[in-house]
C-alpha positions as CSV (number, residue, x, y, z in Angstrom):
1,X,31.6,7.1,42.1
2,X,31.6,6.8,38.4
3,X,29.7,3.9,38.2
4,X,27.2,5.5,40.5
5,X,27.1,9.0,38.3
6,X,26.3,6.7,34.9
7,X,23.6,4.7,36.8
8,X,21.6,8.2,37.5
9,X,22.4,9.4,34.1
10,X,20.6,5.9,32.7
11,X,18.0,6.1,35.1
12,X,17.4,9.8,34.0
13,X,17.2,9.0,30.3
14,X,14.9,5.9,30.8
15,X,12.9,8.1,33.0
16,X,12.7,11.0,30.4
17,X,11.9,8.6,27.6
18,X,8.9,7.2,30.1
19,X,7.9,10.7,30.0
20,X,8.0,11.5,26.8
21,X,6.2,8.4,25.8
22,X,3.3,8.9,28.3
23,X,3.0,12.4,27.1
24,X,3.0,11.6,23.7
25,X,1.7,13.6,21.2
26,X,2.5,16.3,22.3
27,X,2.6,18.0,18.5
28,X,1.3,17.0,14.7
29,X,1.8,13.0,13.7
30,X,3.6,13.1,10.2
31,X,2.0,10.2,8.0
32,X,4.4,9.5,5.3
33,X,2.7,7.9,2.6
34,X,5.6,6.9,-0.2
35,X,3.6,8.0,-3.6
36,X,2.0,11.0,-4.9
37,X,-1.2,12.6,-3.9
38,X,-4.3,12.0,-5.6
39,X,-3.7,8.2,-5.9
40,X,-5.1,5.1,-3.8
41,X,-2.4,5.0,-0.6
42,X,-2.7,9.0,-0.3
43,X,-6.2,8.8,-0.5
44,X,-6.9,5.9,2.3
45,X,-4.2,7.6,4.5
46,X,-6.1,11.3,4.5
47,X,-9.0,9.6,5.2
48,X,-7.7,7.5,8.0
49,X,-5.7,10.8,9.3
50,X,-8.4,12.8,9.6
51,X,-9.9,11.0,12.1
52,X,-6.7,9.8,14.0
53,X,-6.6,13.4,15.2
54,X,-9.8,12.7,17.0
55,X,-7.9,10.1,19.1
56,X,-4.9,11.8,19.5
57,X,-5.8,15.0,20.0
58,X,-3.2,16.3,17.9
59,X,-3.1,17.4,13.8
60,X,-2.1,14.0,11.9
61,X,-0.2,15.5,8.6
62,X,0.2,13.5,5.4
63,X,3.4,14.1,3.8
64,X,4.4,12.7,0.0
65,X,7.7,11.3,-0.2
66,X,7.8,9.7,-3.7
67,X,10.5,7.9,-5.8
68,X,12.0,4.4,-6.0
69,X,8.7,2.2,-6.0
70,X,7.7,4.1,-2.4
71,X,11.4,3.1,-0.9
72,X,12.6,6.5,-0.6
73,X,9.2,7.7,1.3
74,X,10.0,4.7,3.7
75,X,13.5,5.0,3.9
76,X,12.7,8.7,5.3
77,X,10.1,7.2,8.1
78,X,13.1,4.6,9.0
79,X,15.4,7.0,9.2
80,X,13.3,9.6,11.9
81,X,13.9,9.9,15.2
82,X,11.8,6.6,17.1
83,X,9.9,8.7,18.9
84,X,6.1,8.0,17.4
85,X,5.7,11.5,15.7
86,X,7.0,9.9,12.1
87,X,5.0,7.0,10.6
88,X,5.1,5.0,7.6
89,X,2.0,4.3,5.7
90,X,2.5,1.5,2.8
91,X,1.4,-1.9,1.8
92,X,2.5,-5.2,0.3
93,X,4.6,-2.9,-2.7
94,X,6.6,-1.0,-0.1
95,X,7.0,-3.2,2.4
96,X,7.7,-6.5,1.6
97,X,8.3,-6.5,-2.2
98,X,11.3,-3.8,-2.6
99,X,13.1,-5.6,0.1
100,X,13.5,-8.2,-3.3
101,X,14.0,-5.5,-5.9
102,X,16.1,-2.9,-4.4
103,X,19.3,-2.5,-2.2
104,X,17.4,-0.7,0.2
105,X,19.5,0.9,3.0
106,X,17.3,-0.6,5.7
107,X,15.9,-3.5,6.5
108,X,11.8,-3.8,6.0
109,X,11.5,-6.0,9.4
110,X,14.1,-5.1,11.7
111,X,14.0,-1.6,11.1
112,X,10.5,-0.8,11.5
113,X,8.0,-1.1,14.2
114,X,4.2,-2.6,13.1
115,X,1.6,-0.2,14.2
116,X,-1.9,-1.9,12.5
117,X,-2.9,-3.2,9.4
118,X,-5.3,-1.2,7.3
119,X,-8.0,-1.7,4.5
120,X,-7.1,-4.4,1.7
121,X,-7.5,-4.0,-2.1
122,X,-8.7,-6.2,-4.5
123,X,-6.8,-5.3,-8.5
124,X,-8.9,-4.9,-11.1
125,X,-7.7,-5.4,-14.7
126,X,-8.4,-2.1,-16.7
127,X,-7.3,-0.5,-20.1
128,X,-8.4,2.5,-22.1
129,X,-10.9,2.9,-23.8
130,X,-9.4,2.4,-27.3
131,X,-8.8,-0.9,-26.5
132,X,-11.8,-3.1,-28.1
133,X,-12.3,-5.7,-26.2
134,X,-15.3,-6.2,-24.2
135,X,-14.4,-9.4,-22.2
136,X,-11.5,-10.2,-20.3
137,X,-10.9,-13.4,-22.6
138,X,-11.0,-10.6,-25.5
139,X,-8.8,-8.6,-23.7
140,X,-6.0,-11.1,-22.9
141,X,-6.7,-12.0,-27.0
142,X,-5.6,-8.6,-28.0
143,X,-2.8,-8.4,-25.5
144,X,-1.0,-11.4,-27.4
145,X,-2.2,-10.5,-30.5
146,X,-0.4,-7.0,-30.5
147,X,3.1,-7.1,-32.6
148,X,5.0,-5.5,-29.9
149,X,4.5,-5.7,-26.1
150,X,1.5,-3.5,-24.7
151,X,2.4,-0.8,-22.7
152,X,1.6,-1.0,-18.6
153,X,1.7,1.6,-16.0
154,X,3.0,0.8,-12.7
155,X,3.7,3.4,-9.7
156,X,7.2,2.1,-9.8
157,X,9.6,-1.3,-9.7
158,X,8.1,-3.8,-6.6
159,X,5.1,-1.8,-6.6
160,X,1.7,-3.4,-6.2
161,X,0.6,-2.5,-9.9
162,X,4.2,-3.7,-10.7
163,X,4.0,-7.4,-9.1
164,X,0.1,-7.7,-10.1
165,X,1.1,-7.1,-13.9
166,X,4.0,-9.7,-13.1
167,X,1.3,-12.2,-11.8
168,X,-0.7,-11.5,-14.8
169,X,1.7,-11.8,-17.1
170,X,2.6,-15.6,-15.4
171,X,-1.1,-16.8,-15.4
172,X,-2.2,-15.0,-18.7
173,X,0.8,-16.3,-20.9
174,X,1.0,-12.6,-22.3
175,X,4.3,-10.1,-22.1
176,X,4.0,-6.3,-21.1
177,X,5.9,-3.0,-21.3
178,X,5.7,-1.6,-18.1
179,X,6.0,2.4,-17.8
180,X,6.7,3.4,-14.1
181,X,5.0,6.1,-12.5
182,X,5.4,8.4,-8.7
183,X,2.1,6.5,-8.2
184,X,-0.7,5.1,-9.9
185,X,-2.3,8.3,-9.7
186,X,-0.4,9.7,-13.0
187,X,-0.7,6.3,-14.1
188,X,-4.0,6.8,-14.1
189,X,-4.1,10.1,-15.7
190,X,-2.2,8.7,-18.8
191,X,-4.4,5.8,-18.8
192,X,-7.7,8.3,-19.2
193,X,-5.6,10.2,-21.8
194,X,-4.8,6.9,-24.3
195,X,-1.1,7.0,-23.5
196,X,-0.8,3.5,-22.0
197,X,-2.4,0.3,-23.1
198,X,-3.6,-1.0,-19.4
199,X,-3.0,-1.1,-15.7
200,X,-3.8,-3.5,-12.9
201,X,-4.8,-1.0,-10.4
202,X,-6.1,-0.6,-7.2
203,X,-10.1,-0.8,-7.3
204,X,-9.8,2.4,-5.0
205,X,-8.0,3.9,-7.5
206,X,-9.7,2.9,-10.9
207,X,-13.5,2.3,-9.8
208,X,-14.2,6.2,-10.0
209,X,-13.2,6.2,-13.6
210,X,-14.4,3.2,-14.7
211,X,-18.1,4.6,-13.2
212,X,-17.7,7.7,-14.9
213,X,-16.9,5.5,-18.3
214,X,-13.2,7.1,-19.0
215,X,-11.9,3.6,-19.0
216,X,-12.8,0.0,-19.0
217,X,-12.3,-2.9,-16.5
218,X,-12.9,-6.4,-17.7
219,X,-12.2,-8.2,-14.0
220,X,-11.4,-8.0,-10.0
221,X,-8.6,-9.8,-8.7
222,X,-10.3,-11.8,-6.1
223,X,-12.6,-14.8,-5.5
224,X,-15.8,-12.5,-4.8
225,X,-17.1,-9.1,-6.0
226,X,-16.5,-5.9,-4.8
227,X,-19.7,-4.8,-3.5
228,X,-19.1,-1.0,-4.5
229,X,-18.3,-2.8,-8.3
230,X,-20.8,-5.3,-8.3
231,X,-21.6,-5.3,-12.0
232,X,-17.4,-6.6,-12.9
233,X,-17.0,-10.3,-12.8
234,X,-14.3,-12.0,-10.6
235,X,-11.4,-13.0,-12.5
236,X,-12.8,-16.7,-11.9
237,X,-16.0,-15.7,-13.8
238,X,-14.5,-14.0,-16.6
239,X,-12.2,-16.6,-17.2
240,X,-9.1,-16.6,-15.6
241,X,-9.8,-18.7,-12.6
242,X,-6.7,-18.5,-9.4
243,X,-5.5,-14.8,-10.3
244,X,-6.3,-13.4,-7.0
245,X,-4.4,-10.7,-5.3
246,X,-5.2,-8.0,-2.4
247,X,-3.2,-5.1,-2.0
248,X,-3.3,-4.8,1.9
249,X,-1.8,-1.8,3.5
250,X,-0.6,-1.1,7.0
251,X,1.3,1.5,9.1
252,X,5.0,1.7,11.0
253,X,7.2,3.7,13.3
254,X,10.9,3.1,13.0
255,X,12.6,0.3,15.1
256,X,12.7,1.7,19.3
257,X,9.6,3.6,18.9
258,X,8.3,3.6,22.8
259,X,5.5,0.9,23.1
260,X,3.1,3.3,24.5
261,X,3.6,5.4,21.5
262,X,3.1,2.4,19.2
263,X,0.0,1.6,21.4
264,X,-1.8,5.3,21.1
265,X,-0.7,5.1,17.4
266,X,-2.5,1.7,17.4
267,X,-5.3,2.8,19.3
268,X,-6.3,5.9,17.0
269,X,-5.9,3.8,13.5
270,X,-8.8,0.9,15.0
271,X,-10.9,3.8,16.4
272,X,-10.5,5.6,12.6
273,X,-11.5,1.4,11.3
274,X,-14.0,1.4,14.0
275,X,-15.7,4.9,12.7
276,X,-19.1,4.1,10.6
277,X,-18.7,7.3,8.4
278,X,-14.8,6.2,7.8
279,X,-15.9,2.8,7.3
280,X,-18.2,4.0,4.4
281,X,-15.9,6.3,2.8
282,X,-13.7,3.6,2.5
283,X,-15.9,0.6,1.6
284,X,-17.0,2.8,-1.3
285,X,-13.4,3.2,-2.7
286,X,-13.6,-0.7,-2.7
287,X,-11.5,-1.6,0.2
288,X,-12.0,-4.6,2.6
289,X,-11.7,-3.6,6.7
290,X,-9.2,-5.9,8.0
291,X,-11.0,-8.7,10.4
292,X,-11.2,-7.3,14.1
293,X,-8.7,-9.7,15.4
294,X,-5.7,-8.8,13.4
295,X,-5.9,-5.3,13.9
296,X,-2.9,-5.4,16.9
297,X,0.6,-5.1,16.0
298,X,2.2,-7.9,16.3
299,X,-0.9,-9.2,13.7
300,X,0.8,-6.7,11.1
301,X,4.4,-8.0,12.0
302,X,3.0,-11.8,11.4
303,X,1.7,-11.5,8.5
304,X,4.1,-8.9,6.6
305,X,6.4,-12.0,7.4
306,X,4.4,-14.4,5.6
307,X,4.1,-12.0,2.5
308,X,7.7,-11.8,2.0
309,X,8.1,-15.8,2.0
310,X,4.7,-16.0,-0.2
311,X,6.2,-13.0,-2.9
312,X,10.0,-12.9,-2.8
313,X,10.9,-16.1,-4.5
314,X,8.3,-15.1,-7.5
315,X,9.5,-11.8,-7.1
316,X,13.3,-12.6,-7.4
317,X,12.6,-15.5,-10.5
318,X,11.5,-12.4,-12.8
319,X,14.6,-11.0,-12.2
320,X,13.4,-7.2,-11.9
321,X,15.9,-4.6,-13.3
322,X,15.4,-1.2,-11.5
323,X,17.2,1.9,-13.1
């Protein structure tokens, strides 16, 4: 008898969570995106929310959890109930390089749920405007010719601006102060103001500045141009030839998230990639649309993998201190 009572209460619960995954949403998506508003991650995931509603018929929210190089936004998405209503935006800083930096109370792979891989972003190498070189080989001149080390804003320890001033620090032969930020959007802000020497910033974040001539870039962190930056030189024709890195992004649901939950979630992020007038708004912030056939999840899963083998070891070797 009481095997026969637990074997309807099991078949109950799996039939409930059925429901509740075929009926899903039924109520606002929460996008958490781990840094403050106003900066690159915020502004892609408002975007890309705004037209997820479309799909799901329901309000997508973005919420700003910041602190910890983005680990305490995620760390509240891991830590929701898996039930497709909480998701975590964030991108090669948040999700594969704290997992080396901090003792996060979760673990980035088996804790999380890939949903879809979003728009990519080239660095760019900018300072203020102070600074007075005109060439990126004049720029990495007056780095190392500075008597102490220059100051560099980052949105945090393991953040992307964090581990692109790393790399640049490995393949420039220079040595930086870096100032952390809740995003590189008050990086940003200090940089316009003179208060920091530099940062190696999102293109989506810097490239309306730079156009509007409050700061100067001297090179793109890639092997091609930007097309919405055409006039800056790769770092290969400025002079620094190999220096390539793309801040990708991408989105999760904590681990036992129903797979028709993760599949709707899916669904309205490539319809939001899909949209021409979403593709434009992003293309002009500088961002790359991921090719069509890694847009499913297990795509994201694969190659978030692949990051962590590629950036941990480099990561780990610089022996990042995080207060």
């Amino acid at each position: 008898m009481r095997r026969m009572v637990l074997a309807a209460l099991f078949a109950t619960l799996a039939f409930s969570g059925s429901a509740i995954a075929q009926n899903f949403p039924s109520r606002a998506v929460t996008i958490i995106v781990p840094f403050s508003a106003g900066g690159p991650s915020d502004a892609m995931a408002r975007i890309l929310a705004e037209r997820m509603k479309v799909t799901l018929s329901e309000q997508v929210l973005v919420e700003n959890v910041t602190g910890a190089g983005g680990s305490v936004g995620v760390g509240r998405a891991v830590r929701s109930a898996p039930d497709g209503y909480t998701v975590s935006f964030g991108h090669l800083g948040t999700h594969v390089a704290n997992g080396a930096i901090y003792k996060l109370g979760y673990d980035l792979v088996t804790d999380l749920e890939p949903v879809a891989l979003l728009p990519s972003n080239p660095m760019i190498i900018v300072s203020k405007n102070a600074v007075p070189a005109k060439s990126l080989k004049e720029f990495i001149a007056w780095l190392k010719a500075q008597p102490s080390p220059p100051t560099a804003g980052t949105a945090g320890a393991g953040s992307g601006s964090h581990i692109a001033g790393l790399y640049f620090e490995n393949v420039a032969g220079i040595k930086l102060q870096y100032v952390p930020y809740r995003g590189t959007g008050p990086a940003m802000n200090d940089l316009v103001a003179g208060q920091i020497d530099m940062i190696v910033d999102q293109t989506s974040n810097s490239i309306g500045q730079v156009r509007a001539g409050n700061i100067r870039a001297y090179a793109i962190t890639d092997s091609k141009r930007v097309e919405s930056a055409s006039d800056i030189p790769t770092v290969d024709e400025a002079g620094l030839p190999g220096f390539h890195m793309t801040l990708w992004s991408g989105l999760w649901v904590p681990k036992d998230t129903p797979k028709d939950a993760v599949a709707k979630l899916n669904a309205a992020a490539v319809d939001a990639l899909n949209d021409p007038a979403v593709r434009k708004q992003l293309e002009n912030l500088g961002l790359q649309m991921p090719p069509k056939d890694k847009l499913a999840p297990a795509a994201l899963g694969a190659w978030q993998k692949a990051e962590i083998e590629k950036w941990w070891p480099m990561i780990k070797a610089a022996n990042v201190k995080v207060d």
